[in-house]
KEKE-3310 file (N, C-alpha, C; in steps of 0.2 Angstrom, whole numbers, plus 5000, padded with zeros to 4 digits):
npx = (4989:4977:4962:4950:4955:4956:4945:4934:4932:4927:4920:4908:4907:4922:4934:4943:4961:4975:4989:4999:5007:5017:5035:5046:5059:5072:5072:5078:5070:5056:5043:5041:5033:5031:5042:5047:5043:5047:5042:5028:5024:5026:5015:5006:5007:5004:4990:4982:4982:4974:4961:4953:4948:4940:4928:4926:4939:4951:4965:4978:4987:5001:5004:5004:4992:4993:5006:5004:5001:4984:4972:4960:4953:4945:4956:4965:4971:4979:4968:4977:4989:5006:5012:5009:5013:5007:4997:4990:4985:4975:4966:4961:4956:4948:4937:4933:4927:4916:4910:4906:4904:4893:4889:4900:4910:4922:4942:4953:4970:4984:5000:5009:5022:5022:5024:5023:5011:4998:4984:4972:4975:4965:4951:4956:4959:4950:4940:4948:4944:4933:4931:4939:4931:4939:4943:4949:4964:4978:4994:5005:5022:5029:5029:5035:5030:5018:5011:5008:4998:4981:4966:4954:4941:4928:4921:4930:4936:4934:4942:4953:4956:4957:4968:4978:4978:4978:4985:4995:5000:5011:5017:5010:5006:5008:4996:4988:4988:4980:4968:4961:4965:4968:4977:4983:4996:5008:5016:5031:5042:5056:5050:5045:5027:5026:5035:5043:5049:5063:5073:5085:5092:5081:5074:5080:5084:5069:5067:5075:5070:5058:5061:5067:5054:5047:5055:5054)
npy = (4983:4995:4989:4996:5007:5002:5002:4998:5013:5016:5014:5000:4993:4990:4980:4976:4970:4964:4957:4945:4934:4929:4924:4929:4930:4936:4945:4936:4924:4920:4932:4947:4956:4960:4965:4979:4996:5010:5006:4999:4985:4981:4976:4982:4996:4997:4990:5001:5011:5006:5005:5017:5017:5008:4997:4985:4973:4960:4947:4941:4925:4913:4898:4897:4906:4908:4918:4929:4946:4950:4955:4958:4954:4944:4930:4924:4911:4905:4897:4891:4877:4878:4891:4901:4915:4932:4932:4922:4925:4937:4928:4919:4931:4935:4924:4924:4934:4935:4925:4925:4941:4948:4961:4968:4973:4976:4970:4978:4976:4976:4978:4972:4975:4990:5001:5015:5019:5031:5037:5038:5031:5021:5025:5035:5027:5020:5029:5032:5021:5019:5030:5029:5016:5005:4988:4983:4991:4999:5006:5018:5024:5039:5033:5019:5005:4996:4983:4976:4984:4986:4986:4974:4966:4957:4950:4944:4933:4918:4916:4922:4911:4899:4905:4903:4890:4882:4886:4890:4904:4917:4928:4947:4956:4950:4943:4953:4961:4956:4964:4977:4991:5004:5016:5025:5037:5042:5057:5060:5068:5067:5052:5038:5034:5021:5012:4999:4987:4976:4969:4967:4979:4992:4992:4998:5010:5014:5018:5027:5036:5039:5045:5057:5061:5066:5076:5084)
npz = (5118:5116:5110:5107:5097:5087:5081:5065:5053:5042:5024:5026:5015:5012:5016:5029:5025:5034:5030:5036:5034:5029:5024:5029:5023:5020:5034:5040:5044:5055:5062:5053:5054:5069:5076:5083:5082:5089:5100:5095:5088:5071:5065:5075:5072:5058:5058:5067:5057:5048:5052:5051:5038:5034:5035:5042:5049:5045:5049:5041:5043:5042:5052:5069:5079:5091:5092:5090:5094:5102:5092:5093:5082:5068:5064:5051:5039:5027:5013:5004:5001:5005:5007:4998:4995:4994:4985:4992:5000:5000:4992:5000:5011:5001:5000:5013:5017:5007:5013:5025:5027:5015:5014:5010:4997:4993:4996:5005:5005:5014:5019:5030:5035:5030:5038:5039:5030:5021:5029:5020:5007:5005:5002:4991:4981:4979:4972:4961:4953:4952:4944:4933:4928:4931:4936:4948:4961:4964:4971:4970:4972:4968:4954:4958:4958:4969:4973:4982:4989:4988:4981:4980:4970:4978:4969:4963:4965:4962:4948:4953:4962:4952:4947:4957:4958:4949:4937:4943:4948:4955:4957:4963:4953:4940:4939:4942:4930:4919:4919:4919:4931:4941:4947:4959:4964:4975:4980:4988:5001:5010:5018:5011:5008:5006:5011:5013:5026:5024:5029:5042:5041:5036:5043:5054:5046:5045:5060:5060:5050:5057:5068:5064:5057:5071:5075:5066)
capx = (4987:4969:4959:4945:4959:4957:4936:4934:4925:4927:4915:4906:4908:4926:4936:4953:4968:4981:4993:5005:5007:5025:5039:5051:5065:5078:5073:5081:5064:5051:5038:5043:5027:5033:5048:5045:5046:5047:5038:5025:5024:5024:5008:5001:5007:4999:4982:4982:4983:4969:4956:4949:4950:4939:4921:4930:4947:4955:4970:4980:4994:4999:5005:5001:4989:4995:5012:5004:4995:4977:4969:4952:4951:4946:4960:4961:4974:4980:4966:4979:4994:5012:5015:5008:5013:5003:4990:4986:4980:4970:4961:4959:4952:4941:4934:4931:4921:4910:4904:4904:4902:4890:4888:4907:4912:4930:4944:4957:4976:4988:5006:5011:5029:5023:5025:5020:5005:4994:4976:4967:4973:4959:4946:4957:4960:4942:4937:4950:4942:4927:4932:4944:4931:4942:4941:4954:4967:4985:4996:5013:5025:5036:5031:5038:5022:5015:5007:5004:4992:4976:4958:4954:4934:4926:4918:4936:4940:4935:4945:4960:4960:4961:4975:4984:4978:4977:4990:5003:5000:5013:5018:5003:5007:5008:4989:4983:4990:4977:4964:4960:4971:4969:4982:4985:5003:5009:5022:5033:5049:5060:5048:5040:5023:5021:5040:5044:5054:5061:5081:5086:5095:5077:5069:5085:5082:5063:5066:5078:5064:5051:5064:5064:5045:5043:5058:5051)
capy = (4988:4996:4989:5002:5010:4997:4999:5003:5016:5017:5008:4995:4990:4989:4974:4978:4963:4965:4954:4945:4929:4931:4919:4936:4929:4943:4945:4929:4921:4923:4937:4952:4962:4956:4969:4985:5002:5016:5005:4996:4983:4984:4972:4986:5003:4995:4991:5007:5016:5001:5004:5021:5017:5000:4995:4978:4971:4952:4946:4935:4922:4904:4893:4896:4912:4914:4921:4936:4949:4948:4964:4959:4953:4937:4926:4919:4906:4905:4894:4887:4875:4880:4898:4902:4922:4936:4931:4917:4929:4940:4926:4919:4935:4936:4918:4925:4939:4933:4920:4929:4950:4947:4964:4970:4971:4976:4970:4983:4973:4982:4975:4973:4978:4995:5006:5023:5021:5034:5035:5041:5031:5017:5032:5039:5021:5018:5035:5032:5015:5023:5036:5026:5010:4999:4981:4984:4997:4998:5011:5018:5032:5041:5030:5014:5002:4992:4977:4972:4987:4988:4983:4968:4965:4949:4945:4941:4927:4911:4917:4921:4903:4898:4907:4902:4884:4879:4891:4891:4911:4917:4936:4949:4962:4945:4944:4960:4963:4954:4968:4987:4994:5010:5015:5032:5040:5045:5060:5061:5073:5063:5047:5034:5030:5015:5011:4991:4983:4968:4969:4973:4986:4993:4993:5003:5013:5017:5020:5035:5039:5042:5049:5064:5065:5067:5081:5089)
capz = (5114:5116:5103:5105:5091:5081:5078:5059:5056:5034:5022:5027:5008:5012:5022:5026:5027:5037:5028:5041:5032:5025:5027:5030:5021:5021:5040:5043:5046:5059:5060:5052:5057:5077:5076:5087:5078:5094:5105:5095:5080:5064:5066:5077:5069:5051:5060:5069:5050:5044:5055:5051:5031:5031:5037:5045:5048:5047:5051:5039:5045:5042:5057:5075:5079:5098:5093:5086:5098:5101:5091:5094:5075:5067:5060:5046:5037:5020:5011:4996:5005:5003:5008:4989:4993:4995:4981:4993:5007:4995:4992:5009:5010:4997:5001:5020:5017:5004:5016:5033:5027:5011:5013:5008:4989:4992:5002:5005:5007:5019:5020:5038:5034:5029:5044:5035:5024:5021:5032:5016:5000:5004:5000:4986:4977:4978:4968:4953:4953:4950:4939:4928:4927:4932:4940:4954:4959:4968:4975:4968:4977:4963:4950:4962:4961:4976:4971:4986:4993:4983:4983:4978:4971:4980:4962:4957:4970:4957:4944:4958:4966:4946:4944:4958:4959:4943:4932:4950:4947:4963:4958:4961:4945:4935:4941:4941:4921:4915:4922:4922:4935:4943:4951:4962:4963:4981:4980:4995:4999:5014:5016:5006:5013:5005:5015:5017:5030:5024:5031:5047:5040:5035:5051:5058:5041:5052:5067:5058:5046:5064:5075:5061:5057:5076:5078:5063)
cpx = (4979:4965:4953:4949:4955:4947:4936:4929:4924:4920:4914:4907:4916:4928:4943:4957:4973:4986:5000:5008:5013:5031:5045:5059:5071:5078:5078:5075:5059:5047:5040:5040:5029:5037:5043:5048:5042:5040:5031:5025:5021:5016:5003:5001:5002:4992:4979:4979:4977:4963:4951:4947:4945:4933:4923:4934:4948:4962:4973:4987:4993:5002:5001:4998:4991:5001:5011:5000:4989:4976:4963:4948:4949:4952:4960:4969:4974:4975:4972:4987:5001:5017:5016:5012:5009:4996:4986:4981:4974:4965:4959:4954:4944:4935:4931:4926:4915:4907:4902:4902:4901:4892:4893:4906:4917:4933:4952:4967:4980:4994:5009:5018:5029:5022:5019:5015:5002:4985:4971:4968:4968:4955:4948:4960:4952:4941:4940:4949:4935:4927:4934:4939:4934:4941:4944:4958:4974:4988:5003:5016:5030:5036:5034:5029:5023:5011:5003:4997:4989:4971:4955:4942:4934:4925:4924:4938:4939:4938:4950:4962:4962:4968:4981:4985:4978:4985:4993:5004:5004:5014:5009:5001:5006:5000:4987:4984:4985:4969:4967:4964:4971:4973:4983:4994:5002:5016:5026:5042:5055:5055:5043:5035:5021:5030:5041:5049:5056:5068:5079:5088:5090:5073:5074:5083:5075:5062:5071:5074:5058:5052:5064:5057:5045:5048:5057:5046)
cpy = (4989:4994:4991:5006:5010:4995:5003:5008:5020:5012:5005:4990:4986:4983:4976:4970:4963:4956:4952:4937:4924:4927:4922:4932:4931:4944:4939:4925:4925:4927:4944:4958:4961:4962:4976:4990:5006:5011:4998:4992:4983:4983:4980:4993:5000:4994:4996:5011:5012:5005:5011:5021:5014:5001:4989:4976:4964:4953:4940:4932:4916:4904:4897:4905:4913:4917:4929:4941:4949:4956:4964:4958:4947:4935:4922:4916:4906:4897:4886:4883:4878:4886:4901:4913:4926:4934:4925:4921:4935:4934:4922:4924:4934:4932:4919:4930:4939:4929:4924:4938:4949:4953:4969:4967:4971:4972:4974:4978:4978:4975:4977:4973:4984:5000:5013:5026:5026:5035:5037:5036:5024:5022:5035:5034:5019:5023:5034:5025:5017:5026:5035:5021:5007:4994:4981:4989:4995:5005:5011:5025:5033:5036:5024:5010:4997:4989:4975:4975:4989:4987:4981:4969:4959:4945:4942:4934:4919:4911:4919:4914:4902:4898:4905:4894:4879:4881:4892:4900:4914:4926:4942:4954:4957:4944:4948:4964:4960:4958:4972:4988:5001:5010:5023:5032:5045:5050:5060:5065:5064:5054:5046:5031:5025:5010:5004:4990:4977:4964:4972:4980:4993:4994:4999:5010:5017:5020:5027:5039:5044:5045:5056:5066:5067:5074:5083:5093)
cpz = (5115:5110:5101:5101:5086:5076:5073:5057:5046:5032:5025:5020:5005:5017:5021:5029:5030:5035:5031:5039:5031:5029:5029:5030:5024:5029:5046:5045:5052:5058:5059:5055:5064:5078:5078:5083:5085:5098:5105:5089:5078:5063:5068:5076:5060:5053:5063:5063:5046:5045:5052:5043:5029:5036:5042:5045:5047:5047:5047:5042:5041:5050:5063:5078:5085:5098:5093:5094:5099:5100:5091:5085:5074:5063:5056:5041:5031:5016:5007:5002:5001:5003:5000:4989:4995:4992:4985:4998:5007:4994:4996:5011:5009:4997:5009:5020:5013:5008:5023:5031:5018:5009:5009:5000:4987:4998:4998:5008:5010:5024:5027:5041:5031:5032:5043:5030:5024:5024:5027:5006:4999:5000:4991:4979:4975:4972:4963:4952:4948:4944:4934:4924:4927:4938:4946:4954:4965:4969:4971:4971:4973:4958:4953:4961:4965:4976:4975:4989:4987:4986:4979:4974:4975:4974:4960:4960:4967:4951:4948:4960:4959:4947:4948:4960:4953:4938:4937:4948:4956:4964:4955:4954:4940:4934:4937:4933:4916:4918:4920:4927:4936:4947:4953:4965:4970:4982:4987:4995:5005:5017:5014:5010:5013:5007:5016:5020:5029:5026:5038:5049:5039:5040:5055:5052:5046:5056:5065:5056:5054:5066:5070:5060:5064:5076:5074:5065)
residu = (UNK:UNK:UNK:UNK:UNK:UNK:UNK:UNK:UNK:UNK:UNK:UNK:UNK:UNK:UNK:UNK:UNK:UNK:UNK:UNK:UNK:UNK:UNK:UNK:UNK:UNK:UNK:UNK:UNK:UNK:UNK:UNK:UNK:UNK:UNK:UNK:UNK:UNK:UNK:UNK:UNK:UNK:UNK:UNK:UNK:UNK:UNK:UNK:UNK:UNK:UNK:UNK:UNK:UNK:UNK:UNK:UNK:UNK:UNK:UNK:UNK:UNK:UNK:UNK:UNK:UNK:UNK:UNK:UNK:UNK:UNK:UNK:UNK:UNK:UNK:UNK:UNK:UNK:UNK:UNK:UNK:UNK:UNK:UNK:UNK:UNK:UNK:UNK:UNK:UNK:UNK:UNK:UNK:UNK:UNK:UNK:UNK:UNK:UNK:UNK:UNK:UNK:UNK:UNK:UNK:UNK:UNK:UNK:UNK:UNK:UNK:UNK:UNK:UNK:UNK:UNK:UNK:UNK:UNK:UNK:UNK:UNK:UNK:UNK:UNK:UNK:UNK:UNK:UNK:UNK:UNK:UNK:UNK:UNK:UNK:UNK:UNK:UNK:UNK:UNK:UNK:UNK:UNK:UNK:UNK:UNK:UNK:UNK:UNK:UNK:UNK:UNK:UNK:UNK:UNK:UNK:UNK:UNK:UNK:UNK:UNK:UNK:UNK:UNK:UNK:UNK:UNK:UNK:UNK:UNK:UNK:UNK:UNK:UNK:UNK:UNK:UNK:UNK:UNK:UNK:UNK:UNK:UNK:UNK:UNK:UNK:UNK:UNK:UNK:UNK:UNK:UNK:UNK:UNK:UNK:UNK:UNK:UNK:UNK:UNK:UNK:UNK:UNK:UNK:UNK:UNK:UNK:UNK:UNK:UNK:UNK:UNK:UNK:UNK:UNK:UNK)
# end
């Protein structure tokens, strides 16, 4: 993959996450984001859709970093032992940027089983952030919320490990209920662009969903 794509060209106030951490259960194991949709993975159509959003990218995983492709990212490792869930790689994150990109306030989470995100709700989460005063914000399509894609503050990251080191906090809605909450609504007719793959059945599901966006 060329990863002159992949140079972000959003905030610099933002940090985006590609979220690839996931023990992809329901897949049968292995690397979910790995799985080829029309030629490329999930891993590299969700980074693709990052990069123009976000001021900087990271790369979360756990185990061994050369199974993944090289996208010319830094890799970064779930702080908390155990495969704690997504809330561990949000604060992984959080913990990564405040010491290497001071100058970042958010980081933008972006689930790497979701193919078809929108290249504008970082921008459009931020603004009802703003608007709403609220502490964080997340994404829903048709009333379905999406816990996982939001944008996180930095400030919150010693009150998140708390939560998930002290209080075993492992669902992000569990979290984020104790906050403000903005949250933008993504209507859609034939697909959902907040879409996750997490069957195989659901990847075949995809590769239907693409082959009509392109013959529309």
């Amino acid at each position: 993959m060329n990863t002159q794509s992949l140079i972000p060209s959003g905030s610099r106030e933002i940090v985006g996450v590609l979220l690839a951490g996931g023990l992809s259960r329901r897949f049968n194991g292995g690397d979910k984001c790995l799985q080829v949709l029309d030629g490329k993975t999930l891993l590299e159509r969700v980074a693709k859709l990052a990069a123009p959003q976000v001021g900087a990218m990271i790369l979360n995983i756990n185990g061994d970093a050369e199974r993944f492709p090289d996208l010319g990212l830094p890799v970064l490792k779930d702080s908390v032992e155990g495969h704690a869930g997504p809330l561990a790689g949000v604060l992984s994150a959080l913990d990564f940027v405040a010491e290497h990109m001071p100058h970042a306030r958010w980081v933008a989470t972006f689930a790497t089983d979701a193919p078809f995100v929108p290249r504008n709700w970082v921008n459009l989460l931020q603004a009802a952030i703003t608007r709403e005063e609220a502490c964080l914000g997340t994404v829903t399509s048709h009333g379905r919320s999406h816990p996982v894609i939001g944008l996180w503050p930095v400030s919150l990251r010693y009150e998140l490990r708390h939560a998930i080191e002290v209080d075993g906090m492992r669902k992000v809605d569990a979290w984020t209920a104790g906050y403000k909450v903005a949250t933008v609504d993504f209507d859609f007719d034939r697909i959902d662009p907040f879409f996750n793959i997490n069957t195989p059945e659901d990847l075949a599901t995809a590769h239907d969903l693409l082959a009509e966006r392109i013959a529309s």
